[in-house]
N, C-alpha and C positions, 0 to 999 in steps of 0.2 A: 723642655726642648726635646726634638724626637731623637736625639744623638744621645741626650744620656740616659734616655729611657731603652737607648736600646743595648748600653753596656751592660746593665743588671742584668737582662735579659741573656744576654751573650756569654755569661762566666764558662757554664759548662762547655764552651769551645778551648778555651786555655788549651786544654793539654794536646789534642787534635792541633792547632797550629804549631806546637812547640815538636811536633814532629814528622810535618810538612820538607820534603827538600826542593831544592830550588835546583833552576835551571842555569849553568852557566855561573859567568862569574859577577854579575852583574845585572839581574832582571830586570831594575828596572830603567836600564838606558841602553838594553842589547836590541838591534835595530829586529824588527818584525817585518819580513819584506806581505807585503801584499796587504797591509792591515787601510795603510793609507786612502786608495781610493775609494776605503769600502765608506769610511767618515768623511769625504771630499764628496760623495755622490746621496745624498739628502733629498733626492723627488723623494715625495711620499705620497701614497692614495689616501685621503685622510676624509673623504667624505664620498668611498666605497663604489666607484663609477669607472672605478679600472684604470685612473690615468697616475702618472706620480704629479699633479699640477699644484701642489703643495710642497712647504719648505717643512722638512725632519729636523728636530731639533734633538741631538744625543748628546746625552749631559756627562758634563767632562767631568774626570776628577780633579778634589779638592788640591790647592798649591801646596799645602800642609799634609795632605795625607801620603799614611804609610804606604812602601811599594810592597807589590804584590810578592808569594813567595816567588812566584814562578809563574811569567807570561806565555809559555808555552807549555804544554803537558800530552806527552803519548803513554796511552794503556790499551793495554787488549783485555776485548770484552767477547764475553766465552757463551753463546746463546743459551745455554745447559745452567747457568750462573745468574746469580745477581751480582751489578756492579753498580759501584755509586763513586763519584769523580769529586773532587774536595779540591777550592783552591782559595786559599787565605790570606792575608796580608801578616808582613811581616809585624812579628811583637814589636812593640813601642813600652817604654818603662814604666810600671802599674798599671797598662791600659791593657781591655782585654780587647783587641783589633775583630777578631773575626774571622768571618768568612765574605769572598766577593761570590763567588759561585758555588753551586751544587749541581751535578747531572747525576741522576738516579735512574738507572737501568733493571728493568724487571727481567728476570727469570723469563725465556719464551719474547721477548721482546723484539729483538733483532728480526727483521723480516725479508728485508732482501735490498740488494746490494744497491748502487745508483744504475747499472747497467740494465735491474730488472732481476739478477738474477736473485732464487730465491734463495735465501742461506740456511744451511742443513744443519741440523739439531747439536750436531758436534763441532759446529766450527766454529773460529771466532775472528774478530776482527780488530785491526788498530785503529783506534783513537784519536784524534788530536784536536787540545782545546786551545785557541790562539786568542792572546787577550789584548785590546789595545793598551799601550802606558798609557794615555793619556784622557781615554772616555772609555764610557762605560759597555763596551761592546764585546761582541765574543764572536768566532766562526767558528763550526767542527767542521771535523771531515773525519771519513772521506762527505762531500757535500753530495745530499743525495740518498744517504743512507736514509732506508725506510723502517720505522717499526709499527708494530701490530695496531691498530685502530683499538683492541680490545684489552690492548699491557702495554699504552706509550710510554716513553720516557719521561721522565720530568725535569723540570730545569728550575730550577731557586737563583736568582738576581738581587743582592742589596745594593744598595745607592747609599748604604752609613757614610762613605766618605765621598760624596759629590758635594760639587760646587751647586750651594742652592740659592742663588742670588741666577732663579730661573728666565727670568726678565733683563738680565744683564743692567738693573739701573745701581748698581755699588751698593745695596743692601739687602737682606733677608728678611721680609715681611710676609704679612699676610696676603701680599700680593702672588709670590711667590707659593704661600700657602694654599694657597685657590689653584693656580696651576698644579702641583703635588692632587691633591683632590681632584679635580675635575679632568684635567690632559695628559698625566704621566702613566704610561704604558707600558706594555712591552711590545716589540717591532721586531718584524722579521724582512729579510731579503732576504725574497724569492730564490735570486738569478742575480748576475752582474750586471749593469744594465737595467735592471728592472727598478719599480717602483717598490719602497718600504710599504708596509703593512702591517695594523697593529692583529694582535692576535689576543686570544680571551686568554686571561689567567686573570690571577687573585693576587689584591693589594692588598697587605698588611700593613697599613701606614705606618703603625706604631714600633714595629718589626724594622720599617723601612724595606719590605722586600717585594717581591713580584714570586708567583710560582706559576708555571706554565704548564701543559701538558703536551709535548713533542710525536710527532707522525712521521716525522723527518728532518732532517739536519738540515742547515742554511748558515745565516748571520741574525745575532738576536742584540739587541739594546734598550736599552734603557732610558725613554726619549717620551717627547711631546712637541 
């Protein structure tokens, strides 16, 4: 099964979650204002003609899986630096849970603001990664933010704790399995209002992850 091939995998994160801190008192039921409509609004362009006349399916997480450490997260990132953004789910007993996300920021990356303006070699800017509890979604901000075409960001998404009964018929088959294979992406919004859009990156099935390469910040998921 692809869940416990990817706990072996996963040991060397152990220590990196054990000293993650969390947001609040409460992550995974502290309300997230603005997360909602962004999973209520599902056009998708799914066959590249510019319209959203397709139904986005973003896959929620598992009833059993662990909460994240921390559904919100702000860091400032310094153009002159590399920074890289870690956000994990909390430890469960003998299991070694992971990571949900990864954003890796290069050195010279940051390029200029969502207004246009360009940002200078010494400055840096805040962060912020917002997670849904409930599916597998992410938004930063500021929204907008540009980086270099030739040092973008990258972004790492697992799906280890979704619900993979992708067809909603009450079980986990091969049917399911062909979807994973064939439709499971990663998706961007544009804009509010706008139509999803899947964008190129790299599936590691066995991993369970997605890796992306970022130009600019939006709403990203994990969907088909």
């Amino acid at each position: 099964m692809r869940r416990s091939r990817l706990l072996i995998s996963m040991a060397g994160l152990a220590a990196f979650i054990a000293c993650m801190d969390a947001t609040g008192p409460d992550p995974g039921l502290q309300a997230l204002d603005g997360m909602a409509p962004w999973v209520r609004h599902l056009n998708a362009d799914k066959d590249g003609d510019g319209y959203g006349d397709s139904e986005l399916n973003i896959l929620a997480m598992a009833d059993d899986s662990p909460r994240l450490v921390t559904y919100r997260k702000t860091f400032k990132a310094c153009k002159s630096k590399s920074q890289k953004l870690q956000i994990g789910y909390l430890a469960k007993p003998d299991v070694v849970t992971g990571l949900f996300l990864e954003l890796e920021i290069p050195k010279y990356s940051l390029s200029r603001m969502p207004n246009g303006r360009r940002i200078a070699s010494w400055e840096c800017v805040w962060i912020t990664a917002t997670i849904d509890p409930d599916n597998m979604v992410v938004k930063f901000e500021p929204e907008g933010l540009k980086f270099r075409s030739s040092k973008p960001a990258k972004l790492r998404m697992w799906y280890t704790y979704a619900n993979l009964d992708l067809n909603g018929d009450g079980v986990v088959d091969h049917k399911d399995e062909e979807i994973i294979d064939e439709d499971l992406a990663l998706w961007r919004l544009p804009y509010d209002g706008g139509a999803w859009v899947k964008i190129g990156s790299v599936h590691a099935e066995n991993a369970m992850q997605f890796t992306a390469r970022l130009t600019r910040f939006s709403h990203y998921a994990v969907a088909h």
